[in-house]
C-alpha positions, -999 to 999 in steps of 0.1 A, spaced: 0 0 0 14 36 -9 25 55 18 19 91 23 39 117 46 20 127 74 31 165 79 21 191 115 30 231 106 45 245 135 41 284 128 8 296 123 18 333 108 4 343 74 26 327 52 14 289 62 -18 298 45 -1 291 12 10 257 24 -16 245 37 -40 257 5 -13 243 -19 -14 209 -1 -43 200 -19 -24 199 -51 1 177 -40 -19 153 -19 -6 121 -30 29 125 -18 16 144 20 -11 153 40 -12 180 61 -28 167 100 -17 189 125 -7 225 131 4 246 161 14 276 170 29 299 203 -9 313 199 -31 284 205 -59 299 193 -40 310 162 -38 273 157 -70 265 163 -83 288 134 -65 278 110 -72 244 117 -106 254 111 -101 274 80 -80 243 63 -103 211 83 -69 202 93 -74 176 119 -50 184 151 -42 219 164 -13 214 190 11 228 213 43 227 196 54 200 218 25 183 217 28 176 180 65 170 183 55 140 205 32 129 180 45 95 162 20 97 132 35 131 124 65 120 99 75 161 89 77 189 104 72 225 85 88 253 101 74 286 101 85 303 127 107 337 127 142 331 119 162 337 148 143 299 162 147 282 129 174 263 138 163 258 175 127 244 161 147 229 134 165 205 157 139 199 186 122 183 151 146 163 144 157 148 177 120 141 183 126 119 152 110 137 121 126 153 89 117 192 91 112 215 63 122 250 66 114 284 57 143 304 48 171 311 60 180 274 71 192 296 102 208 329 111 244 321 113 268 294 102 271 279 136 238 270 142 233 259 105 262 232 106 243 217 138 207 213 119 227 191 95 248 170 122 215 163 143 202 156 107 226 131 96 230 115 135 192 109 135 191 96 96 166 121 89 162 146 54 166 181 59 147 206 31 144 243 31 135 273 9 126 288 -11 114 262 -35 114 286 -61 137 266 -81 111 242 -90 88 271 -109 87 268 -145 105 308 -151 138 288 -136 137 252 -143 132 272 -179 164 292 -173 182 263 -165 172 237 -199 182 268 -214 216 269 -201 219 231 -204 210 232 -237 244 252 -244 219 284 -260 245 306 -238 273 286 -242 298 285 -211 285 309 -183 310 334 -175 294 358 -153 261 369 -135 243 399 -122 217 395 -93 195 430 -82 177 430 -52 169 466 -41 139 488 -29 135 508 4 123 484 27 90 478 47 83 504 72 63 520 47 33 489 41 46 464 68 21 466 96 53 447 119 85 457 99 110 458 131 122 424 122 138 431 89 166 458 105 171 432 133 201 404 134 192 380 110 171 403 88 181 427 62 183 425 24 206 403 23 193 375 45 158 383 39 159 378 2 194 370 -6 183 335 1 161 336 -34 186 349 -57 218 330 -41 194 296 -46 184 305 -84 221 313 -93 237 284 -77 205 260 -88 220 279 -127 257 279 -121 268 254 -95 284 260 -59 305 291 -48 339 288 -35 349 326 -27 332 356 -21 337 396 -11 315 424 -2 306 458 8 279 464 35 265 494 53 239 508 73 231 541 57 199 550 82 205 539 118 174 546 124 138 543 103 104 557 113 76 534 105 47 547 83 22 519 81 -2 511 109 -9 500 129 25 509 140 27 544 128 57 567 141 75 543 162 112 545 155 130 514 146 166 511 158 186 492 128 212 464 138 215 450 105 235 458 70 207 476 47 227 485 14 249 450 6 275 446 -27 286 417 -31 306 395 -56 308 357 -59 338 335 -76 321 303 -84 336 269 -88 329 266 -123 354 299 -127 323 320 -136 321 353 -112 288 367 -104 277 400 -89 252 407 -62 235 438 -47 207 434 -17 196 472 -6 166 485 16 183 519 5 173 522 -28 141 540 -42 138 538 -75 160 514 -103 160 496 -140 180 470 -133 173 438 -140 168 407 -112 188 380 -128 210 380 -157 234 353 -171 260 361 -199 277 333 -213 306 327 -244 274 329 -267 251 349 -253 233 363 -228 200 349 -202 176 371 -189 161 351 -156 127 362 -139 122 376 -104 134 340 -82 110 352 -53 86 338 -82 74 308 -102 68 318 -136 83 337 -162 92 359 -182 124 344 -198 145 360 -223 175 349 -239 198 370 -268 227 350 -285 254 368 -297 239 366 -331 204 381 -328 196 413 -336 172 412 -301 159 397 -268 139 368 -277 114 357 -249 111 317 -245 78 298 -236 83 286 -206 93 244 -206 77 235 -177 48 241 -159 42 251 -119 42 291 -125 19 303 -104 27 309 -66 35 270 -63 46 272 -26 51 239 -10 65 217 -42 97 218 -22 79 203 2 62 172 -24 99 169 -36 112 164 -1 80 136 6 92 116 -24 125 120 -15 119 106 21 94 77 -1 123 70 -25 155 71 -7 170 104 -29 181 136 -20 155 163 -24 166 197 -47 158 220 -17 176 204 6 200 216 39 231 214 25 222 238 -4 201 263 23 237 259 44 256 268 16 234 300 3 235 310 49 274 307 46 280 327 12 253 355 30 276 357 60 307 354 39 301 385 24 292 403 52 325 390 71 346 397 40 328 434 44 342 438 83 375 426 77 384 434 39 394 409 23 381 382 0 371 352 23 367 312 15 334 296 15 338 263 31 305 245 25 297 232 -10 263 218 -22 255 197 -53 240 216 -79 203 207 -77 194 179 -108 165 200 -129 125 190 -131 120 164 -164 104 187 -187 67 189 -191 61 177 -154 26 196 -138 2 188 -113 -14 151 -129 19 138 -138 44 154 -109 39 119 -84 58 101 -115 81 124 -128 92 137 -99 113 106 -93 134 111 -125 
């Protein structure tokens, strides 16, 4: 008889509503029984709201044995603490990102991981969508040729002005950088392989920032965190990349994502996305040509990280959003931040295998089959 992952949430906040609507679409690989939350009552509502049949205390669903996966939504600065209570109660845990919020605490997610036999996932899953599983065939498929170099934007003025709770993002373990470095580091090392040295610039250009959305309104926030990051990545196929993560920044034209290669040049879509557009230009064509996109899963497909991971755990293989690949993006963010303090290039440790891509044309009825090759 097939077996299917039994899965509790712990983290109730807004983003688990995505999860636990986009469960439904992968229901043959998990099933979604039990959430929790600090806020019990937070729990219980969106156990309600989802028929979801168990809202626990966190350690009340941690001592669950039917529970086979964990989710873990909670803040950041207790991912890895929730992380490992998960595991040493004996159940593979699936992370928001970042895997944690600095190398240290990282490394031991993957020890407890490997001691207790357990799989260790995290996002973003992003990787899966069809705009970069796209990208990639097309880099594959030598259009490009060799890729030499890469350019990665991530830049706006932050959150205190539509956040109704932005105080996080200018804390330790928030920022650009580690808030949505995480989605641009995965797409270009899902692209280009591992990184093996990287240097950086970082600053805090306002120490402080009034918020302007409410409920919050004209409380000062006091900013701990790097808000305007350059950095620049050598990776281990000799390719070097650039990167720039600002909450400084008002207005730009710059692109998300590009790729130039020996024979041309990839234009990648926003990686905090599923879909598209993709555009390539080879060095022959007179213009950008947009590509129809090779694979499907382009809408906000949150949680296919998660199927992955469930057939993984089923099949024995390693899933593509895995810990050692969320370790390596958390070393290469503090990497560049240490190279920043002390001014010098500095040597990224960890390596990752570059995740294998989707087979093409895999979508919702065929995914439980093609998933596995």
């Amino acid at each position: 008889m097939f077996k299917m992952i039994k899965v509790g949430i712990i983290g109730c906040g807004f983003i688990s509503d995505i999860y636990l609507e986009n469960s439904k679409r992968f229901n043959k690989l998990y099933e979604i029984v039990a959430c929790s939350d600090l806020n019990l009552e937070l729990a219980k509502q969106k156990a309600d709201k989802f028929s979801i049949p168990h809202a626990y205390t966190t350690n009340d669903l941690l001592a669950d044995p039917a529970i086979d996966l964990v989710i873990n939504l909670t803040i950041p600065s207790v991912h890895a603490e929730v992380a490992i209570a998960a595991l040493r109660s004996g159940k593979h845990v699936y992370s928001e990102k970042p895997i944690a919020i600095n190398r240290e605490e990282g490394e031991m997610v993957l020890k407890v991981a490997k001691e207790k036999g357990l799989l260790v996932g995290n996002a973003p899953d992003t990787l899966l969508g069809g705009g970069l599983q796209t990208s990639r065939k097309l880099i594959d498929d030598g259009w490009i040729g060799k890729p030499v170099s890469a350019t990665a934007f991530m830049m706006n003025h932050g959150h205190e002005s539509w956040h109704p709770s932005p105080e996080f993002y200018y804390k330790k373990g928030g920022g650009p950088l580690f808030d949505m470095g995480p989605y641009y580091l995965t797409a270009l090392i899902f692209l280009m392989g591992p990184i093996t040295r990287v240097t950086g610039s970082a600053n805090i250009t306002f120490p402080e920032r009034m918020i302007i959305s409410e409920p919050k309104y004209g409380e000062k926030i006091h900013v701990e965190t790097p808000t305007q990051i350059n950095g620049v990545l050598d990776f281990e196929s000799g390719a070097v990349g650039s990167i720039i993560t600002s909450f400084d920044t008002w207005h730009h034209h710059l692109p998300r994502i590009e790729i130039h290669g020996t024979e041309g040049s990839l234009s990648v879509p926003d990686p905090n996305t599923f879909g598209g557009p993709v555009y390539v230009r080879r060095h022959d064509h007179l213009d950008w040509m947009e590509i129809p996109l090779s694979h499907g899963f382009t809408d906000n497909s949150r949680g296919i990280g998660l199927a992955d991971m469930a057939n993984a755990i089923l099949t024995g293989s390693t899933p593509r959003a895995n810990g050692e690949l969320a370790q390596h993006v958390l070393d290469i963010m503090q990497g560049i931040l240490d190279a920043s303090e002390i001014g010098q290039h500095v040597e990224i440790k960890s390596r990752c295998s570059q995740p294998k891509p989707l087979h093409i044309g895999i979508n919702e009825d065929n995914f439980n089959e093609l998933i596995k090759l």
